[in-house]
C-alpha positions as CSV (number, residue, x, y, z in Angstrom):
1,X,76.1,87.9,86.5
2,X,74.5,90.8,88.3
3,X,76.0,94.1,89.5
4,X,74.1,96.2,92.1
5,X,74.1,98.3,95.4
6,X,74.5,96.2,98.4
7,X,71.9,95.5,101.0
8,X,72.6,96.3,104.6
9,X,71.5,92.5,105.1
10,X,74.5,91.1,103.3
11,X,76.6,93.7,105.1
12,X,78.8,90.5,107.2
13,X,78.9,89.0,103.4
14,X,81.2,92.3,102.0
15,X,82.7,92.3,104.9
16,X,83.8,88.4,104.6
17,X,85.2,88.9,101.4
18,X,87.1,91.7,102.2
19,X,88.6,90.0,105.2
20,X,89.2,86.6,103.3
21,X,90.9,88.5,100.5
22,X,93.2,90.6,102.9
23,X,94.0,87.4,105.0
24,X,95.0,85.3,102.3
25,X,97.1,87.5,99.6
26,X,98.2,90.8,101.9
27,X,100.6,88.3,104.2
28,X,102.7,88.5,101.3
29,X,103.3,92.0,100.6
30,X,102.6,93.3,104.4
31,X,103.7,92.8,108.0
32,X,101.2,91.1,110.1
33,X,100.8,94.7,111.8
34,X,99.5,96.1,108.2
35,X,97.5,93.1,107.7
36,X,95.5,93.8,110.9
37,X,95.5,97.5,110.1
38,X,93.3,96.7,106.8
39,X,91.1,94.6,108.8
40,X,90.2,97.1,111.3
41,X,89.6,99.6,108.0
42,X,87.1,97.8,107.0
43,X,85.2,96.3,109.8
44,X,82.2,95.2,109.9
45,X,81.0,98.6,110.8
46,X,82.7,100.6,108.5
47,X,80.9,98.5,105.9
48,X,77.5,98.7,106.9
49,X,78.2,102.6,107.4
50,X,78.7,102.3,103.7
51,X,76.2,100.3,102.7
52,X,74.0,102.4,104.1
53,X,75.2,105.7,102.6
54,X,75.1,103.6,99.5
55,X,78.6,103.3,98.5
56,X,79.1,99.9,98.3
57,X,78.2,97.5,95.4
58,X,78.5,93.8,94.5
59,X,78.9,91.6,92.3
60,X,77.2,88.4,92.1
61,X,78.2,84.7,90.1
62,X,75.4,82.2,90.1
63,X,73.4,83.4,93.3
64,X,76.7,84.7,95.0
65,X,78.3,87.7,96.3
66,X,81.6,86.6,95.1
67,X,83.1,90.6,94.8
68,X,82.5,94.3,96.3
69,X,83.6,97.8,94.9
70,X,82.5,100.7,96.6
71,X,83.2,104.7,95.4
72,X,82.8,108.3,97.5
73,X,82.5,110.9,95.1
74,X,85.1,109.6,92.4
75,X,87.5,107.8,94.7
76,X,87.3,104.2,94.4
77,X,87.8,102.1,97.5
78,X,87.4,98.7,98.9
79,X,87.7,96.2,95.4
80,X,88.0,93.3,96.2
81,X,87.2,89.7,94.6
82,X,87.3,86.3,96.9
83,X,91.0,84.7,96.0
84,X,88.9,81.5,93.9
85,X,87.1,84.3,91.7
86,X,90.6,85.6,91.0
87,X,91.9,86.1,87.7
88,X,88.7,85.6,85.9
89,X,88.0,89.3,84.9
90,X,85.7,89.7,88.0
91,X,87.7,92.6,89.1
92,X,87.7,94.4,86.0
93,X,83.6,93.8,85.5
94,X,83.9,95.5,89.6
95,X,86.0,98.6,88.0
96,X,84.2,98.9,84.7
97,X,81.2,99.8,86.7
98,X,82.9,102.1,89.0
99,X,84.7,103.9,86.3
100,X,81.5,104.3,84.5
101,X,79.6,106.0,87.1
102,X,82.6,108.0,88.2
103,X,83.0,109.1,84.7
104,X,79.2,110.4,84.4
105,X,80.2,113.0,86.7
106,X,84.5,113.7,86.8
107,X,86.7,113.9,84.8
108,X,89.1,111.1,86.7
109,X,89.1,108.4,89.0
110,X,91.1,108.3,92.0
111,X,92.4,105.2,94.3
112,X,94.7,104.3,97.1
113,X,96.2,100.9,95.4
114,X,98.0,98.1,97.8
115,X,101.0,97.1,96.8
116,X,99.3,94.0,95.4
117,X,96.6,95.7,93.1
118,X,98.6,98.4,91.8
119,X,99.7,96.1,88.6
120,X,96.0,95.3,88.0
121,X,95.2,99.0,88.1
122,X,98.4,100.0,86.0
123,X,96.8,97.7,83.3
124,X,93.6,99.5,83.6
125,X,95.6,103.1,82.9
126,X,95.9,104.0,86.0
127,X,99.4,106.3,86.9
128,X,100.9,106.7,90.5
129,X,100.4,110.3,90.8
130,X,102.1,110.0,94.9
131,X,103.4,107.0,96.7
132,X,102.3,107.4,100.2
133,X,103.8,105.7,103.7
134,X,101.4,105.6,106.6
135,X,102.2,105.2,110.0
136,X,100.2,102.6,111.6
137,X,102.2,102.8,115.0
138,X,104.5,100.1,117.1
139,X,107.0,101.5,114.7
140,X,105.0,99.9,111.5
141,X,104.5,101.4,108.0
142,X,101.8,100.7,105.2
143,X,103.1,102.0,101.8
144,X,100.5,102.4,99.2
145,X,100.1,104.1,95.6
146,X,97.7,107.1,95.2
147,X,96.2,106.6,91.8
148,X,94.6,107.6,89.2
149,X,92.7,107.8,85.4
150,X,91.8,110.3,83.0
151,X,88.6,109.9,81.3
């Protein structure tokens, strides 16, 4: 296993996962509209704008980029772990890394948490400090959890 900043090169790679992740668990907690929101949130570009401040990192299993976590200052954003690498404690090696770097500098960790990761997240300490609702337009809403942990 191997944790590290991505590489502009395996920019379409991040951007894969993310978009494989939100297309196959977010359907279930979101309307269609709020899927397509997320996708267009983190397209392609978006990511490689990232990458190339250096805020994205990944996590690789045997030779692949099977999870990405990325931080701005110490709000987390962007976690996300392809749906077959699920359950296996990718996610947490993802956060353990962000928290630790985070920590270094702040005193907490922030996050906006989808409906679907805000368990995971309450099982890492994390409290809903605000629930937020976000007007995507055509009359749709996103609702989401603001975040956070102590150090």
């Amino acid at each position: 296993m191997e944790y590290r900043k991505a590489m502009i090169e395996e920019a379409q790679i991040v951007c894969d996962i993310v978009q494989n992740t939100k297309a196959n668990i977010y359907p279930h907690y979101y309307t269609q509209a709020v899927v397509d929101f997320f996708g267009r949130l983190h397209s392609i570009d978006n990511i490689k704008r990232d990458i190339e401040a250096r805020r994205i990192d990944v996590l690789i299993v045997d030779g692949k980029i099977i999870g990405t976590g990325s931080r701005e200052e110490n709000h987390i954003t962007r976690v996300y772990v392809l749906p077959e690498y699920e359950g296996k404690g990718f996610g947490s090696v993802i956060m353990d890394h962000l928290e630790e770097e985070i920590f270094k500098e702040y005193d907490y960790c922030d996050l906006d948490a989808s409906l679907p990761a805000a368990i995971f997240y309450e099982h890492r300490r994390y409290n809903t400090v605000e629930h937020r609702k976000h007007d995507i337009g055509g009359g749709e809403v996103m609702i989401y959890e603001i975040m956070r942990k102590a150090r």
